[in-house]
C-alpha positions in Angstrom: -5.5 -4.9 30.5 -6.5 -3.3 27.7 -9.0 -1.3 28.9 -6.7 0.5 31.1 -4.8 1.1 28.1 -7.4 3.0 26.6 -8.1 5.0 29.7 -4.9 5.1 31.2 -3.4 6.8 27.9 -5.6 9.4 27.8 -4.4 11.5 30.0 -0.5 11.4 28.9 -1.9 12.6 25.7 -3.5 15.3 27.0 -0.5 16.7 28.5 1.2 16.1 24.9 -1.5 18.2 23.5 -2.4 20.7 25.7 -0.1 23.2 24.6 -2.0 23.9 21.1 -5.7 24.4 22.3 -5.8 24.2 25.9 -9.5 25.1 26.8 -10.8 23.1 24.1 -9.0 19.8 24.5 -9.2 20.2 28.5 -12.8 20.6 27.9 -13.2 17.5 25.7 -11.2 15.4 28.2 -13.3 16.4 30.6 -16.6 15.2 29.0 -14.4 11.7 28.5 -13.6 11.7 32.5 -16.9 12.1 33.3 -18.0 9.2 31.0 -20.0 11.5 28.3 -18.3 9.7 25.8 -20.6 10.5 22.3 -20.1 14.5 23.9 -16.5 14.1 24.0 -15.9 12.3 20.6 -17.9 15.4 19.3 -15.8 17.8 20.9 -12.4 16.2 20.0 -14.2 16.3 16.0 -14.9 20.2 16.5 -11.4 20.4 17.5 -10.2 18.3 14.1 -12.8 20.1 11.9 -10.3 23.1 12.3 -7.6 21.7 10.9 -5.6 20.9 14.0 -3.4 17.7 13.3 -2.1 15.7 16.9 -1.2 12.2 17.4 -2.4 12.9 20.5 -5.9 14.8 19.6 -6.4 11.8 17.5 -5.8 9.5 19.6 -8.1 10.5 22.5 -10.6 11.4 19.9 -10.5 7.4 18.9 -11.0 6.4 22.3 -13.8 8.5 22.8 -15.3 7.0 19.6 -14.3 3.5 20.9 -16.4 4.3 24.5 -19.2 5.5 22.5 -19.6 2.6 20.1 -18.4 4.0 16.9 -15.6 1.2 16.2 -14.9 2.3 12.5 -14.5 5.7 13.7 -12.3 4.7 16.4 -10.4 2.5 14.1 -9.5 5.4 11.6 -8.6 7.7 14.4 -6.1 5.7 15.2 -4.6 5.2 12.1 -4.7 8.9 11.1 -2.6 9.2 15.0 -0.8 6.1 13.5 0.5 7.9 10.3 1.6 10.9 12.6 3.7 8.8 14.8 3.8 5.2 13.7 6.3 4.3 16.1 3.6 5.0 19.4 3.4 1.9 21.0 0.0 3.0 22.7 -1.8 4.0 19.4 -0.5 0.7 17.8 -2.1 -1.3 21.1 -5.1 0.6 21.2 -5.4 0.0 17.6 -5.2 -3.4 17.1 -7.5 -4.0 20.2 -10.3 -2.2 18.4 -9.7 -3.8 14.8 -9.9 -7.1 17.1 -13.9 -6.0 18.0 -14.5 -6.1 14.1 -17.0 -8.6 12.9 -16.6 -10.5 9.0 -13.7 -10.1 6.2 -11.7 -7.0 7.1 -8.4 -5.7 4.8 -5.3 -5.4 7.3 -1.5 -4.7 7.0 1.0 -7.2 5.9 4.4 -7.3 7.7 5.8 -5.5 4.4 3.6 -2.8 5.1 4.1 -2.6 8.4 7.6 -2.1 8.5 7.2 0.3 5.9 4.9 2.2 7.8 7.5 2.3 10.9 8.6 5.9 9.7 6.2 8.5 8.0 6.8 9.9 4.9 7.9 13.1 5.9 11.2 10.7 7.7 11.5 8.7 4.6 12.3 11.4 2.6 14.7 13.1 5.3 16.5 9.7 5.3 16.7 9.5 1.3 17.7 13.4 0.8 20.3 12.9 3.6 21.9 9.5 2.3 22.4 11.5 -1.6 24.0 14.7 0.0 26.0 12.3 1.9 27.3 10.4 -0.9 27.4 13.3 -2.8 29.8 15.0 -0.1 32.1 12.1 -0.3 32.3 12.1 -4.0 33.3 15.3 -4.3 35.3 14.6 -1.7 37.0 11.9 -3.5 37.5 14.2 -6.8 39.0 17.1 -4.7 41.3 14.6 -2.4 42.2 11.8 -4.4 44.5 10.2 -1.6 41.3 9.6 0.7 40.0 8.1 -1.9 40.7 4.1 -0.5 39.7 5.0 3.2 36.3 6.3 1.4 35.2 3.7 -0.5 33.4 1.4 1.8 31.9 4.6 3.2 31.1 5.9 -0.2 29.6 2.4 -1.3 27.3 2.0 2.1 26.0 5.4 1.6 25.4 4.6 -2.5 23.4 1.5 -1.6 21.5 3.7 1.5 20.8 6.5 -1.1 18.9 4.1 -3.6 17.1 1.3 -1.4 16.1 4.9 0.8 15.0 6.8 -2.5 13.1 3.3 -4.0 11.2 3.2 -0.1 10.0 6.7 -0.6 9.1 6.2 -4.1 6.6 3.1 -2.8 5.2 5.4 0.0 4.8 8.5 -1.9 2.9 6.4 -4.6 1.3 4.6 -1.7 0.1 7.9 0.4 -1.2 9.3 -3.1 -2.8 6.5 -5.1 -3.6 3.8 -2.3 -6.4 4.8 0.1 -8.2 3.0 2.9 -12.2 3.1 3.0 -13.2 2.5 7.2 -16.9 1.8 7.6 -18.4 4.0 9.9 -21.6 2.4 9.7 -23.2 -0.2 11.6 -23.9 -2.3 8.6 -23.3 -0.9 5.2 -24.3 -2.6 2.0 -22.0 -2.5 -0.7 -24.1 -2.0 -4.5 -23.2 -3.2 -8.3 -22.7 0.4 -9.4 -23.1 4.1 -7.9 -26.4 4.3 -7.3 -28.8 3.7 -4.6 -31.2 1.2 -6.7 -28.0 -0.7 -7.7 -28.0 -4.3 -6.5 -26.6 -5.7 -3.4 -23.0 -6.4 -4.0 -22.0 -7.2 -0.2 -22.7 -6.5 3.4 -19.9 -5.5 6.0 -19.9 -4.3 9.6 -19.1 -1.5 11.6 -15.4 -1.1 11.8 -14.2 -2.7 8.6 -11.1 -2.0 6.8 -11.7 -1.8 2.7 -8.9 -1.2 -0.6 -10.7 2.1 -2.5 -10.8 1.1 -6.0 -12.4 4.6 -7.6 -14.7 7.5 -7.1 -17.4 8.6 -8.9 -19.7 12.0 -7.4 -20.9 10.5 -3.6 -19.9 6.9 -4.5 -16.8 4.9 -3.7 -15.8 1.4 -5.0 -14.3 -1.1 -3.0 -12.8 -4.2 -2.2 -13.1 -6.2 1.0 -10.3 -9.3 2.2 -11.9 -11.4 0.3 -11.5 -10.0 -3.0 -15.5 -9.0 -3.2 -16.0 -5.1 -4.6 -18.8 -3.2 -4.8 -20.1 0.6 -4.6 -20.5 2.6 -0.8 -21.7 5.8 -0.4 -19.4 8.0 0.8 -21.5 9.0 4.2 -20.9 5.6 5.3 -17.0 5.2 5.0 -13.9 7.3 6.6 -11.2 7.5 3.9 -7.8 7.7 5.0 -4.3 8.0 2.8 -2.5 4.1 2.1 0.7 5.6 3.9 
């Protein structure tokens, strides 16, 4: 079932897509049809390396890295497709079927953060500058008509409450999308070290695929933290960083 996800999908994507680079993405897909998977992931990366941004693009792009064995590069595909459109069931599904081929301790998404994460940030703050002009609008229309003023207080109050718990949301993504970043191991095994250096001791091993809180950075060197609360230093050749939100 899931597998014809992952295939199926594809091409509805492509027709998404195909407006913005035609010839290249036609010519990517076309490398996934024919089963050339590693070529296609390539392809779909030339594409991203120029700065084009698609749920879509991203999304076939982790399939092709999913069909050519490169789980944590599936995996932040995905999630970079997720944070352009978190509400697509298919990336979701495809998602968590790939974070479900992860082996060991892997950081994931509480439901807090996932119902956050149900609009981007881009809607959050669309939401929370449109609930202030509303109230602001019936304030002033309250100063300027002062016999509306009973039928607009409900309205008034509902919009008050919307404009705060709307403005605190965005303040919690914005800080999340800024200071809170994801580390996805792109490696097939990556060791994580006591400091930032390669003859730094063995702090822990993970797989291919998994999912770790960035701590800091220092020159090629990230720290992190795996589920289990372990944290050491990675290089950053063997992560994919990604924003928290």
């Amino acid at each position: 079932m899931k597998t014809i996800i992952l295939l199926g999908a594809l091409l509805f994507a492509g027709t998404i897509f195909a407006a913005d680079a035609p010839t290249d993405f036609a010519a990517a897909n076309k490398l996934y049809a024919e089963g050339k998977f590693p070529a296609a992931a390539a392809a779909y990366e030339t594409i991203l390396q120029t700065g084009a941004q698609s749920p879509a693009l991203l999304f076939n792009c982790g399939n092709a890295e999913f069909k050519a064995g490169n789980v944590g590069k599936a995996i932040a595909a995905f999630q970079r497709a997720e944070l352009l459109a978190p509400r697509d069931a298919e990336i979701r599904a495809n998602l968590d079927f790939v974070r479900n081929q992860v082996q060991g301790a892997t950081r994931r998404e509480n439901h807090w953060q996932n119902w956050l994460g149900t609009l981007t940030l881009n809607e959050w703050t669309g939401l929370a500058v449109g609930a202030f002009w509303s109230t602001f609008i019936l304030l002033a229309a309250k100063q300027l008509r002062p016999a509306l003023a009973p039928r607009l207080k409900n309205a008034t109050l509902t919009l008050l409450v919307l404009t705060i718990f709307s403005g605190a949301i965005l303040a919690v993504q914005t800080m999340n999308h800024f200071s809170s970043s994801t580390a996805v191991v792109i490696a097939a095994e990556a060791t994580a070290r006591s400091g930032p250096f390669d003859d730094a001791q063995n702090a822990f091993t993970t797989h291919n695929g998994a999912e770790l809180s960035v701590l800091g950075r220092h020159d090629g060197w990230v720290q992190v933290a795996d589920a289990t609360g372990k944290n050491g230093w990675m290089s950053v050749k063997q992560v994919a960083i990604l924003p928290g939100a």
